[in-house]
Each structure stands twice: as C-alpha cells, then as structure tokens.
C-alpha positions as CSV (number, residue, x, y, z in Angstrom):
1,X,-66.0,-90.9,-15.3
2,X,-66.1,-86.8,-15.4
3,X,-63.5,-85.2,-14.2
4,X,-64.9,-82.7,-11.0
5,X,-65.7,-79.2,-10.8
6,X,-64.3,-77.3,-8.5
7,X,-66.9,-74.7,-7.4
8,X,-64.6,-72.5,-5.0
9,X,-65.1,-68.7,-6.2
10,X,-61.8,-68.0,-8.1
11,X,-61.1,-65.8,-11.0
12,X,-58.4,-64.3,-12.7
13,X,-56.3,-61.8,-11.3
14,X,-57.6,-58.3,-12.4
15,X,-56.0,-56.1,-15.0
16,X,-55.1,-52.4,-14.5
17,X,-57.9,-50.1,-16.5
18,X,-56.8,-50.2,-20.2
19,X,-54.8,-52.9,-20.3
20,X,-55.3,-55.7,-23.5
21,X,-57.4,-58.0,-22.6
22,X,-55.7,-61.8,-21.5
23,X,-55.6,-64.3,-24.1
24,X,-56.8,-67.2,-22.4
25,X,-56.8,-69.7,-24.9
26,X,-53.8,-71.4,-25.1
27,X,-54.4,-72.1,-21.4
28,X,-58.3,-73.4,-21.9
29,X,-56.4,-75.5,-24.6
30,X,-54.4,-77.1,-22.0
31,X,-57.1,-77.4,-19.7
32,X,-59.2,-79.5,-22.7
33,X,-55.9,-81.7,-23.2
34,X,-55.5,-82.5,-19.2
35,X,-59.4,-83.4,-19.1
36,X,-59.0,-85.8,-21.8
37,X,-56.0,-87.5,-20.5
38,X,-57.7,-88.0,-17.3
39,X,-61.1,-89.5,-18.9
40,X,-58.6,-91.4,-21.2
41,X,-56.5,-92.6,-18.3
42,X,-59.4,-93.3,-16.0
43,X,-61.5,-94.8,-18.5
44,X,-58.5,-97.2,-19.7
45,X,-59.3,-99.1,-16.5
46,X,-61.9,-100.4,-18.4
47,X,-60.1,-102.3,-20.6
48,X,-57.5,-103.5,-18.0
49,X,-59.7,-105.1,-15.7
50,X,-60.5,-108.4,-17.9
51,X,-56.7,-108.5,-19.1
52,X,-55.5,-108.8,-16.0
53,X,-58.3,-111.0,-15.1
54,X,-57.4,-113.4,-17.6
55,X,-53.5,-113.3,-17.1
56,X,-54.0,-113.7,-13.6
57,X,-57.1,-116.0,-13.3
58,X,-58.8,-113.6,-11.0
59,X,-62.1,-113.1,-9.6
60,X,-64.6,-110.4,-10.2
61,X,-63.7,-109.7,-6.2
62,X,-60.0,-109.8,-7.2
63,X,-60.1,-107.8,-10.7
64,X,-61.9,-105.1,-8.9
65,X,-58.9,-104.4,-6.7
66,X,-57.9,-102.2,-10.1
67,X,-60.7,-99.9,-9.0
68,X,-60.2,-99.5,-5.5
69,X,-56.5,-98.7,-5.7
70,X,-57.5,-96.1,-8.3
71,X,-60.5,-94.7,-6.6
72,X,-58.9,-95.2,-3.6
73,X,-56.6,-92.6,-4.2
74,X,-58.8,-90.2,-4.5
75,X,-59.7,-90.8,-1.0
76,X,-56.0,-90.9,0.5
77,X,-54.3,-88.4,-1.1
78,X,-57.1,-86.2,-2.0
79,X,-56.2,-83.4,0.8
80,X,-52.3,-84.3,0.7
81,X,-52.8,-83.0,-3.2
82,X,-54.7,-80.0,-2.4
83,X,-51.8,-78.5,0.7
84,X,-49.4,-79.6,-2.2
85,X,-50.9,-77.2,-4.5
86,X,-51.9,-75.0,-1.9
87,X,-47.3,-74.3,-1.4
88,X,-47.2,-74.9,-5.7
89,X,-49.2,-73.3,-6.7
90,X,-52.2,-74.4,-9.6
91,X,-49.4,-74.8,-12.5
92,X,-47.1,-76.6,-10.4
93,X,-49.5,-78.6,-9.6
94,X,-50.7,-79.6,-12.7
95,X,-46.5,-80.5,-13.9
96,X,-46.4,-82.4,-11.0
97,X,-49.6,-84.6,-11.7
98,X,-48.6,-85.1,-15.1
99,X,-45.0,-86.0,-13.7
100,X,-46.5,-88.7,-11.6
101,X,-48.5,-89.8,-13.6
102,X,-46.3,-90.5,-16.0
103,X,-44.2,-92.2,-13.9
104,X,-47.4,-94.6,-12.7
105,X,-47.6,-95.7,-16.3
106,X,-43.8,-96.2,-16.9
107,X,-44.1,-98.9,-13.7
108,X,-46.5,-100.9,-15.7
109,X,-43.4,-102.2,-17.8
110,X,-41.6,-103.9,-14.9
111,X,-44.7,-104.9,-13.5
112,X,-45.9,-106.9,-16.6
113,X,-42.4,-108.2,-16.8
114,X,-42.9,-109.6,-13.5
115,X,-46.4,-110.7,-14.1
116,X,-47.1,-109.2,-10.9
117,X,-50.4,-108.1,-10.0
118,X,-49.0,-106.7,-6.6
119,X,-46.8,-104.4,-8.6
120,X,-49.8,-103.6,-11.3
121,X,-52.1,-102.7,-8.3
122,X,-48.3,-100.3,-7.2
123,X,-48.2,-99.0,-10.6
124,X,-51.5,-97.9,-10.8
125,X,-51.7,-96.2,-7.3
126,X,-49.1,-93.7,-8.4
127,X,-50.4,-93.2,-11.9
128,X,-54.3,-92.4,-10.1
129,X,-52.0,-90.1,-7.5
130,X,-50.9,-88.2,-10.6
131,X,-54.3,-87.9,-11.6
132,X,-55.8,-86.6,-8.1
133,X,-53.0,-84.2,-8.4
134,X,-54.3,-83.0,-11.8
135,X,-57.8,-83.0,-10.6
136,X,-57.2,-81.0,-7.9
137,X,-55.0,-78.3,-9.4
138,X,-56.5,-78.2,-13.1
139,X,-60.3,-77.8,-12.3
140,X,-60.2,-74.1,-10.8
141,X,-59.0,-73.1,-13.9
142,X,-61.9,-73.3,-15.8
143,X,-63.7,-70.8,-13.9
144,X,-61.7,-68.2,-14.7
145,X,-60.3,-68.5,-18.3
146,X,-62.8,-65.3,-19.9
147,X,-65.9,-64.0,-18.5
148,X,-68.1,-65.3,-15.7
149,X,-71.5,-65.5,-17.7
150,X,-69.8,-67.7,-20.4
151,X,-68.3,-70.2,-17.5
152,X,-71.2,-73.0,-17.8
153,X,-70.1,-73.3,-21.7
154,X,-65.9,-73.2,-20.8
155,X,-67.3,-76.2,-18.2
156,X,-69.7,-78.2,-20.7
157,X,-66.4,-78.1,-22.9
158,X,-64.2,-79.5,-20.5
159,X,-66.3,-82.1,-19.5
160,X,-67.0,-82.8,-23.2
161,X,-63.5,-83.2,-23.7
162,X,-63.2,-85.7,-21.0
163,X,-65.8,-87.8,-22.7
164,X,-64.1,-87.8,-25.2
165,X,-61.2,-89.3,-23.9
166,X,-63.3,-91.7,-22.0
167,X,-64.5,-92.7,-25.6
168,X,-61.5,-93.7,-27.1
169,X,-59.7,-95.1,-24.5
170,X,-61.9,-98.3,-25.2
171,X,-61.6,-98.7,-28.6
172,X,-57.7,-98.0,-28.5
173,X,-57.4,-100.2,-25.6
174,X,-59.4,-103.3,-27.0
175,X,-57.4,-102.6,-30.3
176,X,-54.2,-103.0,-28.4
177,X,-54.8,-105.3,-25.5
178,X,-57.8,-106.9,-25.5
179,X,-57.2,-108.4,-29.3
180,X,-54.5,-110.4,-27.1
181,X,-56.8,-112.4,-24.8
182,X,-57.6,-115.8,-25.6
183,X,-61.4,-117.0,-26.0
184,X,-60.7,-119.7,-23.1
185,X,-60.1,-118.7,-19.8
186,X,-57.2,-121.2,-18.8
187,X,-54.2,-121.7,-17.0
188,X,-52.3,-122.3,-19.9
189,X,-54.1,-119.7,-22.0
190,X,-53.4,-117.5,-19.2
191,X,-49.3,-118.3,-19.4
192,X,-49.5,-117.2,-23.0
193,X,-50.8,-114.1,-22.9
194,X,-48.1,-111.5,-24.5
195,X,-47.4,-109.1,-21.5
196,X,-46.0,-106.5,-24.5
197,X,-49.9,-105.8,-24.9
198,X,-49.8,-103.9,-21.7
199,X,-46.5,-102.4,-21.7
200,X,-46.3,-100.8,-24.9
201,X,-49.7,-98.6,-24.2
202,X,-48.5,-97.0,-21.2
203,X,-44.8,-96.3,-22.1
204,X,-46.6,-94.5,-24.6
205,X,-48.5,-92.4,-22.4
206,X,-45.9,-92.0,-20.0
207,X,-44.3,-90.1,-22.9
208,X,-46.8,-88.2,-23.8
209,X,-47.8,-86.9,-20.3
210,X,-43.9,-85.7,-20.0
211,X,-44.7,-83.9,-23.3
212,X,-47.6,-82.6,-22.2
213,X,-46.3,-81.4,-18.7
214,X,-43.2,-79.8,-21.1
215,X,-45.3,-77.9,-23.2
216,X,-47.5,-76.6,-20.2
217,X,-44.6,-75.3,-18.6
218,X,-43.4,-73.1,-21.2
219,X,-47.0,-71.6,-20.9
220,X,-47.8,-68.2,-19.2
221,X,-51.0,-69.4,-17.3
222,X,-53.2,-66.6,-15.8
223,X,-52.9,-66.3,-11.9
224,X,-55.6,-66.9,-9.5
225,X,-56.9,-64.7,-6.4
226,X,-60.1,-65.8,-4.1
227,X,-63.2,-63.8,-3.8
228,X,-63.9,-62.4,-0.9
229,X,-67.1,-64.0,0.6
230,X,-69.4,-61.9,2.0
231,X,-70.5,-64.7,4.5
232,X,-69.1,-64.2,7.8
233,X,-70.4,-66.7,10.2
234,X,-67.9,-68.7,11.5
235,X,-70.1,-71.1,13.6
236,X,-71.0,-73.1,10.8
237,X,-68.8,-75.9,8.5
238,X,-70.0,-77.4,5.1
239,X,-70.4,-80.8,6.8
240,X,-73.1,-78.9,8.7
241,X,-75.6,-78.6,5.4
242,X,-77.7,-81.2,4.8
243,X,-78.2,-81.1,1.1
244,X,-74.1,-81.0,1.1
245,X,-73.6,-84.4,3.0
246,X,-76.2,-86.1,1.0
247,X,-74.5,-84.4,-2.2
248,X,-71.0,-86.5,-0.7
249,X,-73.4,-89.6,-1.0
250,X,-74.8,-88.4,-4.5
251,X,-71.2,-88.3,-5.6
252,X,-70.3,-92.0,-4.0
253,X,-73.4,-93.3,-5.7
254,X,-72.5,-91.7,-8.9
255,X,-69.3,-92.6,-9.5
256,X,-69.7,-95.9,-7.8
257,X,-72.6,-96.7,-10.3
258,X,-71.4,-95.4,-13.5
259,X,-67.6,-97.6,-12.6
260,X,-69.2,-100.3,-12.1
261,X,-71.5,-100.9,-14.7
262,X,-68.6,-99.7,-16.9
263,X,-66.0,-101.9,-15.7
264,X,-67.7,-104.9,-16.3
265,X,-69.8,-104.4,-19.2
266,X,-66.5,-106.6,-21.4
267,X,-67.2,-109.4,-18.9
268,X,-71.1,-108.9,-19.3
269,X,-71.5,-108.8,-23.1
270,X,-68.9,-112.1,-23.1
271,X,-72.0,-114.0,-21.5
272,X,-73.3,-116.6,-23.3
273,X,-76.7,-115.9,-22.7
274,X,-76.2,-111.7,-23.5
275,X,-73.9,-111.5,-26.7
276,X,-70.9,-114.2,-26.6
277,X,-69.1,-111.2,-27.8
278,X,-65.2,-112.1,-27.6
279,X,-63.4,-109.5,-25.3
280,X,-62.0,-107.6,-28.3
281,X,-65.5,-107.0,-29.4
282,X,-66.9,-106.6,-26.5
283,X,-64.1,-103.8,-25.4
284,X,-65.2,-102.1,-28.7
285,X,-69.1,-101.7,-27.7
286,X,-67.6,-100.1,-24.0
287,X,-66.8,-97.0,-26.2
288,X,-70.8,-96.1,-26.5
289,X,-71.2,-96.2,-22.7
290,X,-69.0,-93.5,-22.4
291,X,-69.3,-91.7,-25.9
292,X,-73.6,-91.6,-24.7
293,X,-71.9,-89.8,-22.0
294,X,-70.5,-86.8,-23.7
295,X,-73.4,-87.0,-26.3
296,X,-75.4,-86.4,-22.8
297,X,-73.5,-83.5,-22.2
298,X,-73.5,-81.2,-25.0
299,X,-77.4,-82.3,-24.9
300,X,-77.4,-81.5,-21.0
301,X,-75.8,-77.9,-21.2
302,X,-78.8,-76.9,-23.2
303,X,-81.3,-79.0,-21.0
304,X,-80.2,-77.3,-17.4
305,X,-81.1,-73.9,-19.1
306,X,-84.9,-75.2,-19.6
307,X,-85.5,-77.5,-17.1
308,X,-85.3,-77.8,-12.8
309,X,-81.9,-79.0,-12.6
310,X,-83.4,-81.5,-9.4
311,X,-86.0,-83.3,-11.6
312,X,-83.6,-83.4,-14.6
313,X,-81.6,-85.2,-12.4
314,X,-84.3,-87.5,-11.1
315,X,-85.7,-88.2,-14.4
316,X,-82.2,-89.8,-15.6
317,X,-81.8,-91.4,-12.7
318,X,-85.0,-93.0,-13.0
319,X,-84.5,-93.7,-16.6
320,X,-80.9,-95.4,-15.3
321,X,-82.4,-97.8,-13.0
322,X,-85.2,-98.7,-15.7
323,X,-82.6,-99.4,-18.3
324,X,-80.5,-101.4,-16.2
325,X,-83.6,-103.8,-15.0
326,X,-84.2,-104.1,-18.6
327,X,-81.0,-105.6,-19.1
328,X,-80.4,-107.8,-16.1
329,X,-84.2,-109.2,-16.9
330,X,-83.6,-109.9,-21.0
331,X,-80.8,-111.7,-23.2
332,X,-79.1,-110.7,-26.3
333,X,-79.3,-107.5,-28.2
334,X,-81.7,-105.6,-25.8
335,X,-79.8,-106.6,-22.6
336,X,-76.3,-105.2,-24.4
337,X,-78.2,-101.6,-25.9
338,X,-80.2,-101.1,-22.8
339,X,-77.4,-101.4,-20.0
340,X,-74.8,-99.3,-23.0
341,X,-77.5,-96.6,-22.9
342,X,-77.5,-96.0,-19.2
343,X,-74.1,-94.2,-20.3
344,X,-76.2,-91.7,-21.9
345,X,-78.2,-90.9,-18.3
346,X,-75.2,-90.8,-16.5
347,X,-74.2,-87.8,-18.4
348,X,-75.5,-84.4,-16.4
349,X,-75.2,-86.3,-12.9
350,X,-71.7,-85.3,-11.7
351,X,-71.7,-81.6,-12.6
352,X,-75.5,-81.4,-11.4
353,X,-75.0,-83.1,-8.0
354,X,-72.1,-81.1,-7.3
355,X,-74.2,-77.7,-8.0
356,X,-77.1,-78.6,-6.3
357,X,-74.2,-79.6,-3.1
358,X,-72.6,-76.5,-3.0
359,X,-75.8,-74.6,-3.6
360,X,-75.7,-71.2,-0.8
361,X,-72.7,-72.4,0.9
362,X,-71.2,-69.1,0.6
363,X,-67.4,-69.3,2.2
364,X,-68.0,-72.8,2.7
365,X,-67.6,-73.4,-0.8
366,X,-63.9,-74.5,-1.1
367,X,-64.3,-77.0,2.0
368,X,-68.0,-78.3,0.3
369,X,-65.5,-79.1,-2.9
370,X,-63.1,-81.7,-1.3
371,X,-66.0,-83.3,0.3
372,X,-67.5,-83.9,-2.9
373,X,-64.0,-85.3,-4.2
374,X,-63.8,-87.7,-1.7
375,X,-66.7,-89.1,-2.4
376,X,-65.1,-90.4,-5.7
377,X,-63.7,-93.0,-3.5
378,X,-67.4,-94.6,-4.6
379,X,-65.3,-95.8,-7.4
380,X,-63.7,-98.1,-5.6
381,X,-65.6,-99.2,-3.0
382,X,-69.0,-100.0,-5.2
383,X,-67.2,-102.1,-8.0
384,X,-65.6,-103.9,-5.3
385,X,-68.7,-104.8,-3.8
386,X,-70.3,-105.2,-7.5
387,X,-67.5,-108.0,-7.7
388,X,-68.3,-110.2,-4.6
389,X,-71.8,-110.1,-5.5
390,X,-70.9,-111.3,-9.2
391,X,-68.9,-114.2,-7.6
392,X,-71.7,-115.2,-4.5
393,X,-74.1,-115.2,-7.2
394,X,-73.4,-114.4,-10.5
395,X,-73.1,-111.1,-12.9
396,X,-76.4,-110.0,-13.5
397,X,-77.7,-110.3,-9.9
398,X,-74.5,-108.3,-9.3
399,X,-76.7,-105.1,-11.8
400,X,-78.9,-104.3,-8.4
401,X,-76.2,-102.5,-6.7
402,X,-76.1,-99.2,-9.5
403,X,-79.8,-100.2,-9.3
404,X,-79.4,-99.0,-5.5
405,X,-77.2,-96.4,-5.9
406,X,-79.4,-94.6,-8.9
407,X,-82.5,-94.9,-7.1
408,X,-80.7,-93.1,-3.9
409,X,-79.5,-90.1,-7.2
410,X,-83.4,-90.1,-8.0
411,X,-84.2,-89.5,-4.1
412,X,-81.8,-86.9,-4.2
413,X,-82.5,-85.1,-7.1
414,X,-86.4,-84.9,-6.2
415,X,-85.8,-84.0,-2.4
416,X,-82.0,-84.5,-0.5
417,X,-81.1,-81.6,-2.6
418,X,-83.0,-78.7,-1.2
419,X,-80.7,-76.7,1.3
420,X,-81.6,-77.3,5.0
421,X,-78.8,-76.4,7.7
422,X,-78.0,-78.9,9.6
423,X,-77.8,-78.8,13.3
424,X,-74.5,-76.8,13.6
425,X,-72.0,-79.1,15.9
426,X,-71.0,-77.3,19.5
C-alpha cells in the first residue's frame, strides 16, 4: 500500500538573507528509509495471512482479522497520533512510531510461543499504531525538504521507496516463513509448523526500527512553520466539499481493493484450477503485484505531467476491473499474470485521489488530510468482507468486490472529482 501524502501547506522554516543554504539530505534520506519500512511492514501482512491461516486452521473470514486490526488502526488512533505530534512535535513523532513499532514486532515472539492468535492480532495492533504514528508525523516532511517546484519528484521518490519495500517484503517473507508451511492443510500439519519462522523476522525488525529511531535522533531535522492561508471563511469545513467526501470513499475503495487482492493472491495462485503454486512459490509471485506498483510510479510522475490527472485515473481504474474479470473468468497462467498486473494500475491512485480531494480547499487542507487517512480503514473493512464472501462462496466470486470498489475509482476519477461545495451545515 502507499504510504499517504499529507497535503497541509508546510515548509521549512525560513533562513535569514545570506545564510548557507540547508542541507536537506540526510533528512530526505530518513524520510526514504521510514517510507520503506512502512511499505515493508505493511506489505509483510501479505505473507502472514496464509501462515497464520495454516497454523491456526482459519477461515478467509478469520485470516482477515490481520487486516482489520492493522487497518483498523488507522481508523482509531489516527487523530490520537496527530494531537500526539501536535505536543512532539514531527521528529518526536517519528522516534516514537518507530519505538512502537518496534515494540509491536518484539510481541510477535511471545505470541508465537503461545500460539496465540488473540495475542498475534495484540501484537499487530501496536506494531500498525507505530506505523500510524510514523505516517502521520513523517509525511509533512516531504514537502518541505528543498524547493517547492521540485516537491512532486521528492514525493514520486518517497512513494517509490515505499514500493520498494512493499517489493521485498514478499520475497523475504516467503523465503523465511512461507518455505515452512506444509502442502496439506491439517490439523496435524498445522501442530508442526515451526513458530521460529515468525519470530525470528520480527525480532529482527524490532531491532532495526530501534536502530533506525537511534540514528534519526542524532539527526538535526529542519523545523516546520504553516502557511498562512489566505482563505478566511469560517462557515465552511472540509466535510462540506463534495469532491473531498467522495475522495474519503476513493481512498476506502483504494486501499480496500489494492489489500485485498493483495492479501489473498498466495491463497489464489495455490488453487488447483489457477497455478497449484505451493505457498512458498506463490509468496514469491506477490512481489510483482507490488514491484508493478512502484514500476507504475516512476512511469506515473511523468504521465500526470501529460495527461488529465481525472481520466488517468479512470483509465487505470478501468483497466483494473478489466484485468481482474480476466482472471476470475480464466485458469492458469493468464488468471495468475492478469490479477498480478492490476498491481501495476493501482500505482498513481492514492497520490492522485488524494490531489484531486484536497483540490481548492484552501485552509481546509490539513482537516481534508486526516479525512483522507481515515479512509485507510478500507484496508480492513474490504478484505474482511473479501473473506466472508470467499468462504459463502468461494475465492474467485470473492474478486467482484475490488471489481466494485475500482469501478466506484473510475466514477470518481471521470466525474466525483470536480470541486462542488457542498451545502454548508447550519
């Protein structure tokens, strides 16, 4: 998933006339290593869900509980994070996301020696708390590191770099955990399964977020002041803009889609009648769903500069829902490359929605931004439903619901994007 943009108008605190000009790149540096930590942290979800549905016999309903208590977070402690950093400031902020985080993944220890999924489902609350955290405090950075006009490419990186992460975390994760699942799905196999798997991957980043949240601190990060807005009316919230409420939804069905199609593509390709891929194999081919992603974005940087930003958006939405029908409607090697490519059209849709939201919402800009976050809490809701689909029916039927939510993208792109004011409330 990409990490989101926070679009309130920041920048760097000025310099007196003559002064040398701020080096800002060991701070963009630390900005590219948070954003892949979080793609590589949210992405690792992937990988988790069929190991803990195999060690605890679950459902798809059951399995995608890992989603909504990550997702969820964004959801409950998304404006709890942002009055935290409000009194912390950005840097604090950031040590104390990677602090919690941290501690998240060092719970995953005692909760696989417990074989607990309770305490898993525990463990991976606070590790998604310390990512909120680092969403909310890290983003405004980018906007500011160096000079306005050359913001859009300091973004594109960012993003990139969370791609990135979102690209290995698969293949790491099916090369440490995945290799560990049996090919039968039993209660014996189940018993067997080497907890160790687990355990070992996130004590090891638990470390390195406390390395990473100890080298950050010995950095001198620029400070941030708001721009003043020039809009004064004070009769009028975000929630109150049209195009901005059906952004929220844009964001739900975004993230909603592109986690569920993504969470379950290990489970998918282990069909008999797609691949019969083993989940080690399968975990593999997750990493060019999410590696089409950050191809999409260095390709999508470039492409927003050319094109209508609206009907760019529509056209990969549209090219989303047709690769997914493909899929769900064939077998074997063209149902596995066509559903993997929808990775690549997911690409531009986070950072584009969000623009189009906050499009002309002046002051309102920093209240438009935690809408949008919120919406991430599509992340858990959608795969949740994804799963009791999948188990009333069966997987594919289970495909029509990013079906849905890229058609509503396409809608939105083509017209809910244009600003109207909404009836302002009394």
């Amino acid at each position: 998933m990409a990490a989101p943009i926070s679009a309130t108008p920041l920048r760097a605190a000025p310099t007196t006339p003559g002064a040398e000009t701020p080096n800002y790149t060991p701070a963009l540096a630390s900005l590219t290593v948070l954003f892949f930590m979080m793609g590589f942290i949210t992405c690792l979800n992937d990988i988790l869900i069929p190991y803990l549905k195999a060690i605890f016999s679950l459902s798809y309903t059951q399995a995608n509980l890992i989603n909504l208590c990550f997702f969820g977070a964004y959801f409950v402690m998304g404006i709890p994070a942002g009055r935290l950093v409000q009194r912390i400031g950005y840097k604090g902020g950031m040590l104390t996301g990677f602090l919690i985080a941290a501690l998240g993944a060092f719970l995953f220890y005692p909760a696989a020696d417990s074989r607990s999924y309770g305490l898993f489902l525990g463990a991976l609350f606070v590790l998604a708390t310390g990512v909120v955290l680092l969403q909310v405090a890290g983003n405004p950075y980018v906007a500011i590191l160096g000079p306005p006009q050359s913001a859009p490419a300091r973004l594109t990186l960012t993003q990139a770099f969370n791609s990135l992460g979102t690209t290995v975390a698969p293949l790491l994760g099916s090369a440490l955990i995945l290799k560990n699942l049996p090919d039968l799905d039993t209660a014996a196999s189940a018993a067997a399964i080497d907890v160790k798997a687990v355990q070992t991957p996130y004590l090891a980043i638990g470390v390195v977020l406390i390395v990473i949240s100890a080298l950050l601190a010995m950095l001198k990060l620029p400070k941030i002041a708001h721009v003043e807005s020039e809009n004064e009316d004070l009769t009028r919230r975000a929630y109150h803009y049209r195009h901005l409420v059906f952004g929220v939804l844009g964001i739900f069905a975004y993230v909603g889609g592109e986690v569920a199609i993504g969470s379950h593509i290990v489970s998918y390709l282990h069909l008999p009648d797609v691949m019969s891929l083993t989940p080690k194999v399968a975990g593999d081919k997750v990493a060019w769903y999410w590696g089409g992603a950050m191809v999409g974005r260095f390709l999508g940087a470039y492409l927003l500069n050319k094109f209508n930003p609206g009907r760019l958006l529509a056209f990969n939405a549209l090219g989303a829902v047709i690769l997914v029908l493909i899929s769900v409607s064939s077998t074997g090697a063209v149902a596995m490359w066509s559903l993997l490519a929808v990775g690549l059209m997911n690409s531009i849709m986070f950072a584009t929605i969000f623009t189009l939201a906050v499009r002309d919402l002046g002051r309102n800009t920093e209240e438009a931004s935690g809408l949008l976050n919120v919406g991430i809490v599509g992340g858990a809701i959608v795969p949740l439903l994804f799963g009791l689909i999948a188990d009333a029916s069966s997987l594919r039927w289970a495909f029509i619901l990013p079906v849905l939510c890229y058609a509503y993208i396409m809608w939105y792109g083509l017209k809910g994007h244009r600003p109207v004011a909404a009836t302002a409330a009394a």
